[in-house]
C-alpha positions in Angstrom: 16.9 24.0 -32.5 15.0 22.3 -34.8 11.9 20.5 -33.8 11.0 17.1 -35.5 7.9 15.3 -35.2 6.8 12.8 -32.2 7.1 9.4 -34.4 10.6 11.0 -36.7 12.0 11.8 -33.2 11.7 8.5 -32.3 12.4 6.2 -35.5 15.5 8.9 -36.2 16.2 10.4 -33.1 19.0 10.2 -30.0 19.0 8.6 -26.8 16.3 11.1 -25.5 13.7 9.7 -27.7 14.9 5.9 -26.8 15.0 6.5 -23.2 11.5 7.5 -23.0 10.2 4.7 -24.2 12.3 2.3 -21.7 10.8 3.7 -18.9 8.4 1.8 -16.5 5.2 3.5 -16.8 4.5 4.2 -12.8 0.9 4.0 -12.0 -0.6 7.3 -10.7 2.9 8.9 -11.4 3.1 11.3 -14.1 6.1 11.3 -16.7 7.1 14.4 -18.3 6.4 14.3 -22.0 9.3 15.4 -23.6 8.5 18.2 -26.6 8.9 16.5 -29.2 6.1 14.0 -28.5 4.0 17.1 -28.7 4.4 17.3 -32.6 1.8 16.9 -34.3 -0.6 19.1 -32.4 -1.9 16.7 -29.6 -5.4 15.5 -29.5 -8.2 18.1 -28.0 -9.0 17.2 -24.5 -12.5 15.5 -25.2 -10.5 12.8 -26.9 -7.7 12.3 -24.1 -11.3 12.3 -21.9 -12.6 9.6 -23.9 -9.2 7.5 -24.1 -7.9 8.2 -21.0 -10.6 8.9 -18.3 -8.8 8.5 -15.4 -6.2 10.7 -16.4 -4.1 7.9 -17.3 -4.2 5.2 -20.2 -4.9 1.8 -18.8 -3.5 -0.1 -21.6 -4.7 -4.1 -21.2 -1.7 -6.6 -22.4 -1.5 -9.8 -23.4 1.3 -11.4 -20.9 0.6 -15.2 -23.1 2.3 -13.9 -26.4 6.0 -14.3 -25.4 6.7 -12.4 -29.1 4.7 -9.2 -28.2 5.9 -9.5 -24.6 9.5 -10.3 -24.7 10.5 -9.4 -20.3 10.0 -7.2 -17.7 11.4 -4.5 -16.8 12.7 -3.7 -12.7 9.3 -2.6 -11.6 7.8 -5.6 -12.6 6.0 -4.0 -16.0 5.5 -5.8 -19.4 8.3 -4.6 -21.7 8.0 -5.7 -25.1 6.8 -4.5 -28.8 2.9 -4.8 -27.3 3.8 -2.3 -24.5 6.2 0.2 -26.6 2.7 0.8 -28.7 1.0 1.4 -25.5 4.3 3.9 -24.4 4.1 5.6 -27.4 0.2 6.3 -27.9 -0.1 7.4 -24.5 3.1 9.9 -25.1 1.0 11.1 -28.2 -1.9 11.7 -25.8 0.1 13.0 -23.6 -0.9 10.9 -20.5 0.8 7.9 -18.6 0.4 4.6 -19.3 -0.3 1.8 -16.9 -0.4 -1.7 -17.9 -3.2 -4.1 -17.4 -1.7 -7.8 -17.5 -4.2 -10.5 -18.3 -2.7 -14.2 -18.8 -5.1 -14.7 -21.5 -6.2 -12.5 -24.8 -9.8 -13.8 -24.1 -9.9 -12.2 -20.5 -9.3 -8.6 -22.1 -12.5 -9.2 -24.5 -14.0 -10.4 -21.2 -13.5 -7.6 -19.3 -14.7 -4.5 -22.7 -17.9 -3.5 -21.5 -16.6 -3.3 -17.4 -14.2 -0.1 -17.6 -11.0 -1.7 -16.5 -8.8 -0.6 -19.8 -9.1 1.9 -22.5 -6.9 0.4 -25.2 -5.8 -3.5 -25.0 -3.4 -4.6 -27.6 -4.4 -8.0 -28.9 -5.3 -10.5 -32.3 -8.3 -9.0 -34.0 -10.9 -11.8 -34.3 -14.9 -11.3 -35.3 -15.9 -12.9 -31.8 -13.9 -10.0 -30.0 -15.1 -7.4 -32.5 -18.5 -7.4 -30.8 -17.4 -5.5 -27.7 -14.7 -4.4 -29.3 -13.5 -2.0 -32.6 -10.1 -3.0 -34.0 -7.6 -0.9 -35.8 -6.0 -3.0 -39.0 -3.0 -4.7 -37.4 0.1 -3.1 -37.0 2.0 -6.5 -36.5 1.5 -9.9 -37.5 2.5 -13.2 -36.5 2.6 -16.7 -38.9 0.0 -19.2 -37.6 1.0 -22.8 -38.3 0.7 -26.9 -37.7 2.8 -29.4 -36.0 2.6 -33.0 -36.7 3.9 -36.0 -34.9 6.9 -38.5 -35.7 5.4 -40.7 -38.8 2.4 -38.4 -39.9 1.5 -39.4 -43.4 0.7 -34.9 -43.4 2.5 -33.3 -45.7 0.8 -29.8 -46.0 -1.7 -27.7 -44.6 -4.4 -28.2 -46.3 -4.6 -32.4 -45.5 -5.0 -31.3 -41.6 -9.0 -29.9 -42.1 -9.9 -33.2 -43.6 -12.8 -35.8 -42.2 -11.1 -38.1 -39.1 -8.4 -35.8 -38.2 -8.3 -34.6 -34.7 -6.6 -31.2 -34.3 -5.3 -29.6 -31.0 -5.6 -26.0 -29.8 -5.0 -23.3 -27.2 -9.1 -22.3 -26.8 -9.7 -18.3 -27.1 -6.0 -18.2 -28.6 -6.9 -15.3 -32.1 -5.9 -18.3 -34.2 -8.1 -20.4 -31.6 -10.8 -18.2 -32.8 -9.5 -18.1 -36.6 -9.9 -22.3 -36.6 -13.6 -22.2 -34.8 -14.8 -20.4 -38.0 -12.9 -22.4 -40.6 -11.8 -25.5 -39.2 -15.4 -27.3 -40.6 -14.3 -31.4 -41.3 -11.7 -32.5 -38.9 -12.0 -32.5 -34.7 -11.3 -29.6 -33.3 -10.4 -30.0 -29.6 -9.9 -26.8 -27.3 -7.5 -27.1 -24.3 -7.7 -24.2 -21.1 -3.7 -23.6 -22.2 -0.9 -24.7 -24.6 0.9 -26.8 -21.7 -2.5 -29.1 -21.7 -2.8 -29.2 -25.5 1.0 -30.3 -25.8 0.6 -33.2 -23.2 -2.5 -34.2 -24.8 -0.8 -34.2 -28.1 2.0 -36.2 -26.7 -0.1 -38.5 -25.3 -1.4 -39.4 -28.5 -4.6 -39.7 -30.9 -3.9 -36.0 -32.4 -3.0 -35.7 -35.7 -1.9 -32.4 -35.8 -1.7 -29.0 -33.0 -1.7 -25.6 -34.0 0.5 -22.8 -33.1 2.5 -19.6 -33.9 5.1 -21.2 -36.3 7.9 -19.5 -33.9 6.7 -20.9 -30.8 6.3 -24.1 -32.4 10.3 -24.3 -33.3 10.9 -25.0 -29.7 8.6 -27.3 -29.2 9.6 -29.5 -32.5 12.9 -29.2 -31.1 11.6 -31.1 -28.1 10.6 -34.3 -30.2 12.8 -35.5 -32.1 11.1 -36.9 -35.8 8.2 -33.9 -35.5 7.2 -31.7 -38.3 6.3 -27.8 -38.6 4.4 -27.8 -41.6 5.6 -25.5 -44.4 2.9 -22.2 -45.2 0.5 -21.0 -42.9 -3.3 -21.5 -42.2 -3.7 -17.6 -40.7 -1.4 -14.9 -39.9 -2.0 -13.8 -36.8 -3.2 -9.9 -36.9 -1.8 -8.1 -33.9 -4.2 -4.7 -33.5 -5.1 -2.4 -31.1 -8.5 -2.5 -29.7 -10.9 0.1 -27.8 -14.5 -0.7 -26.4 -17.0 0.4 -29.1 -18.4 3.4 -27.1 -15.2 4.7 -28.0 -15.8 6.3 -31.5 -13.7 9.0 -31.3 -11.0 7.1 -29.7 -11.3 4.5 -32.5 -10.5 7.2 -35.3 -7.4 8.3 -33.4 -5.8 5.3 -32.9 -6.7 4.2 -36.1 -4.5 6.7 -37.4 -2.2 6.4 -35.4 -1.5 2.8 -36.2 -0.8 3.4 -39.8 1.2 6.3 -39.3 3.3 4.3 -37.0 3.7 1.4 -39.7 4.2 3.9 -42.4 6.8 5.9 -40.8 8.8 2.9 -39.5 7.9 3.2 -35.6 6.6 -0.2 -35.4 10.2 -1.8 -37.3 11.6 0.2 -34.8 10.4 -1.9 -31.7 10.6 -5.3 -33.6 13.8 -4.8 -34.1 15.1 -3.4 -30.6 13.1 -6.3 -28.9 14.5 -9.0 -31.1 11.9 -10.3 -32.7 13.2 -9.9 -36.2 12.1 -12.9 -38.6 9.5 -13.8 -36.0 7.1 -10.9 -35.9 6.3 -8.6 -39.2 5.2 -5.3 -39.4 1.7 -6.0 -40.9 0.5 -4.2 -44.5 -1.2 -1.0 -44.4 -4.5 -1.3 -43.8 
């Protein structure tokens, strides 16, 4: 029989391949690797040591980005494009995987330097980059304002001007993104988005940002509201490992732009329905 590689298997391959990578990823349990996750050569055990220290990869997961983590599946795991990354470098380690759920993408940077996860899939931002070393993103997510019934706003660029007052999601990657660049309107941080939205409804903002597909249900909600058109950041969905990781870092740094390249990531966009509302990022 011929033998084809782990990600061709995958992008090209049968129901074997697919089913694989819909299973729950049972903590302490392991799942056979199939063989052809085995091609290319797997990594030597001092990197599966380094990556996967406990014998298993503890993969950290963003539950907040309802496009990266679409449902569950029975046993209560993430399923989602964010976890099939985590599925698939583990299977190309050869180890489980067991998901780490944090409500917020802040609370993974939180917890780098305290040995609770070995990879955590979440927005590369400079803050998080100081306990943390980033891939280049293998997804990416358009990063948008939303105005009020009667705003005079008409583009992007008018919302960073003096006297306007601009909601946010605080530690949000496009949070983080505005901190730096946001320099002469308001910027006012809210603990979550339901807060920032009733603030904003409430009144006195001129403006909330958002990922422009999350923001569609919410203009939807007020009638005479306004997306604005273009973006003011894309959103760079990466994978992340704590910096003592250097030989980790390499690996999945490969890994990520083989698995843009090859059409792995397109792969789980498109089975988890988030076509035309999650990219596959450029190579990096």
């Amino acid at each position: 029989m011929q033998r084809r590689s782990f990600l061709a298997a995958l992008t090209q391959g049968g129901l074997a391949a697919r089913r694989l990578f819909l299973l729950p990823a049972f903590a302490g349990i392991t799942v056979p690797t199939p063989s052809f996750a085995k091609e290319p050569p797997m990594p030597d055990a001092k990197l599966v040591a380094e990556l996967a220290p406990t014998g298993v990869l503890r993969a950290a997961i963003n539950m907040g980005n309802f496009l990266l983590v679409t449902g569950k599946a029975p046993n209560g795991d993430p399923t989602g494009v964010s976890p099939d990354m985590a599925l698939a470098i583990g299977a190309r380690l050869g180890v489980p995987v067991k998901f780490i759920p944090y409500a917020r993408p802040g609370e993974i940077a939180d917890d780098a330097e305290k040995g609770k996860w070995d990879i955590g899939n979440i927005g590369a931002e400079p803050q998080r980059a100081a306990v943390i070393s980033f891939t280049a993103a293998y997804a990416e997510i358009e990063a948008t304002y939303f105005v009020p019934a009667g705003s005079p706003i008409k583009s992007v660029g008018e919302v960073d001007q003096p006297g306007k007052k601009l909601a946010v999601t605080a530690r949000s990657a496009y949070g983080l993104w505005l901190e730096n660049n946001y320099k002469k309107g308001e910027l006012v941080q809210f603990d979550n988005a339901a807060d920032a939205l009733k603030a904003f409804d409430a009144g006195g903002f001129d403006a909330y940002a958002g990922l422009r597909p999350g923001l569609i249900d919410e203009q939807a909600k007020r009638p005479g509201s306004r997306i604005l058109d273009g973006q003011f950041t894309a959103v760079q969905q990466a994978v992340g490992t704590p910096k003592k990781n250097a030989a980790g870092f390499a690996f999945l740094k490969s890994f990520v732009e083989e698995a843009k390249a090859k059409g792995l990531v397109g792969s789980f966009i498109e089975r988890q329905g988030t076509v035309g509302r999650l990219s596959v990022a450029p190579a990096g």
